[in-house]
C-alpha positions in Angstrom: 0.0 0.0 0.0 1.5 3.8 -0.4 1.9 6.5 1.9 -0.9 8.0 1.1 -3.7 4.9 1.0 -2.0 4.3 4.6 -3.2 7.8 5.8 -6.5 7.5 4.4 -6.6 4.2 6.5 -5.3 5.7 9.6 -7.4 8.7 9.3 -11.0 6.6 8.5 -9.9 4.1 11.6 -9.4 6.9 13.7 -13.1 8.6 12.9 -14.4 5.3 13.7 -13.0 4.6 16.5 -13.5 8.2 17.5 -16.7 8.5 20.8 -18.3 11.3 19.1 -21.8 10.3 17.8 -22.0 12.6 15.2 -22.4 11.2 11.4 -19.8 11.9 9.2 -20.0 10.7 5.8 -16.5 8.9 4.9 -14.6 9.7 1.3 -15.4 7.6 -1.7 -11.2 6.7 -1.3 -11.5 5.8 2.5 -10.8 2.3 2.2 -12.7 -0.2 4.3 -11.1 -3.6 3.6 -7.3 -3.5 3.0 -7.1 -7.0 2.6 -9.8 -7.1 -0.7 -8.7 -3.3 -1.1 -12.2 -2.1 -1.4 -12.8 1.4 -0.8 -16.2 3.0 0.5 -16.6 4.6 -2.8 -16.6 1.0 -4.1 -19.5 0.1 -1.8 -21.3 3.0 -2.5 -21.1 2.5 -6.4 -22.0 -1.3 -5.9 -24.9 -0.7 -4.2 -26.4 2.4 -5.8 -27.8 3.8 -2.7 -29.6 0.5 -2.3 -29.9 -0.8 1.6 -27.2 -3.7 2.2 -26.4 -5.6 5.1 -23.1 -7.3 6.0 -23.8 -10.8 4.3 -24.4 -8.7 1.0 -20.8 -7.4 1.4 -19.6 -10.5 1.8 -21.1 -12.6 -0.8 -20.9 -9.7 -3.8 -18.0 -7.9 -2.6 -15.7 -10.4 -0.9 -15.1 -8.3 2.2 -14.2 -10.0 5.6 -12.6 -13.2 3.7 -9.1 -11.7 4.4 -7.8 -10.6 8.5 -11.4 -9.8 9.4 -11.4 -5.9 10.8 -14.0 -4.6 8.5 -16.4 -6.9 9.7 -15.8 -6.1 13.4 -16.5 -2.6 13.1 -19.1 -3.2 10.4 -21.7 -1.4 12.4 -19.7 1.9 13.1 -18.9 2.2 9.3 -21.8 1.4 8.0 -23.8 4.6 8.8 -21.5 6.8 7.9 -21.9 5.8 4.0 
């Protein structure tokens, strides 16, 4: 990965893993699995602003099937598409 997909990770962990409640909507290049490399943008375009749930991820998009992380903080990403 390059500098520069690494800070978009850090930054995108950090505002999840931040307490404040407020909803911030994520960058389409925030990436969400960097084991399948799939970015939020990604998601967002695979799904056309259609409601998905984790297993949809999983079985269309392959996330989870590497180290896992995505799918542990599934629930705090998820709203802020």
């Amino acid at each position: 990965m390059e500098l520069d997909e690494l800070e978009l990770l850090k930054e995108a962990r950090l505002q999840l893993e931040s307490s404040d409640e407020q909803l911030i909507r994520l960058k389409d290049d925030t990436i969400i699995c960097e084991c399948m490399c799939i970015s939020l943008g990604f998601i967002r375009e695979s799904f056309n602003n259609k409601e998905f749930n984790l297993q949809d991820l999983r079985r269309e998009l392959g996330i989870g099937s590497g180290c896992g992380k995505c799918l542990k903080s599934f629930e705090q990403w998820k709203t802020k598409i």
